[in-house]
N, C-alpha and C positions, 0 to 999 in steps of 0.2 A: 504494500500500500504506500510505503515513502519511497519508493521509488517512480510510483506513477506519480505523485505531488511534486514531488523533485523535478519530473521531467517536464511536467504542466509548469511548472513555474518558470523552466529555464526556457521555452519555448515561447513563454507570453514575453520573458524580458527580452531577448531575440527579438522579438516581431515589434515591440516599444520601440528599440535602438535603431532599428534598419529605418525603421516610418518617420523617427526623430534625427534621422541622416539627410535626410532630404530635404533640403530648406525651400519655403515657399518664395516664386520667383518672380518678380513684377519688373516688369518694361517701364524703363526711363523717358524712352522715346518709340516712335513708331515705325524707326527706321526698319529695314530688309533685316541687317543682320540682325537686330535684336529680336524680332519676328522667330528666326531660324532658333536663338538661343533660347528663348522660352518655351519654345515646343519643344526643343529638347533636352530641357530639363524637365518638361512636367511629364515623360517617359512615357507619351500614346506614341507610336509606331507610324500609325496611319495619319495623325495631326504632323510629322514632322515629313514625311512622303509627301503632302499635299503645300506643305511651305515649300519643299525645294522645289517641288513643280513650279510652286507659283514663282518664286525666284529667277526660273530659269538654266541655274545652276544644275550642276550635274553634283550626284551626293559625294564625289572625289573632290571636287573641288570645295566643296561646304567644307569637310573634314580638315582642307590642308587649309585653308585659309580666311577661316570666317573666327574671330576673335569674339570670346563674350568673358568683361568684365577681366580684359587682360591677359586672358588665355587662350590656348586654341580649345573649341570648342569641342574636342577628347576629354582633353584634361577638364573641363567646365562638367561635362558630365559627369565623369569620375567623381567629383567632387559633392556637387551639389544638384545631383538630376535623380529621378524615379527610374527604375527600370533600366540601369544603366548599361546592361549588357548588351540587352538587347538595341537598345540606341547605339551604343557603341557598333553595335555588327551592322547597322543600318549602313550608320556613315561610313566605317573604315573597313573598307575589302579587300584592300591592299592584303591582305596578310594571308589573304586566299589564295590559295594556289593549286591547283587540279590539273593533272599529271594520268595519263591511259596510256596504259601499255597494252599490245596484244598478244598475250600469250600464248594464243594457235601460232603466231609469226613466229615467236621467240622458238618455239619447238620445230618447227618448221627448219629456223636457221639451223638450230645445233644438232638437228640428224644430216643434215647435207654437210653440215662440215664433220661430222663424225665418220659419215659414209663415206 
């Protein structure tokens, strides 16, 4: 029984901490970038797809160079955005990289050079 209380409790103060990570975030001005930087901190996916549309921007170029509150707009989320991972994978693809080999080919080569 203090085990499941234990766990209940470490779990409700987990979910406190993460929600009280996330600071709420209000636009200065109504500029393009600031637009960009509040969508992506308040961590909807589809609200921040639909600024870069509106932008015109491509979501590579948001990533390298749109500055919110001094930083680049990774690190802005990191910091102080909902759902940061996911925002993160939005903007930054860079770090993807997919790679197909054909392994009927690869077999193919090494019996004809074996043969």
């Amino acid at each position: 029984m203090n085990v499941k209380k234990l766990s209940i409790a470490v779990l409700m103060t987990t979910g406190l901490i993460a929600s009280a990570q996330a600071a709420d975030i209000k636009s200065a001005n109504n500029s393009l970038s600031t637009k960009l930087c509040v969508a992506a901190a308040a961590g909807n996916r589809a609200a921040m797809h639909n600024e870069i549309k509106a932008s015109g921007y491509s979501s590579n170029f948001v990533a390298k160079n749109v500055q919110c509150n001094g930083e680049n707009i990774i690190s802005f989320i990191e910091h102080n955005g909902k759902n940061a991972d996911a925002m993160i994978n939005k903007l930054d693809r860079t770090a993807t990289n997919v790679t197909i080999t054909d392994l009927a080919e690869n077999r193919i080569k090494e019996n004809v050079n074996a043969g």
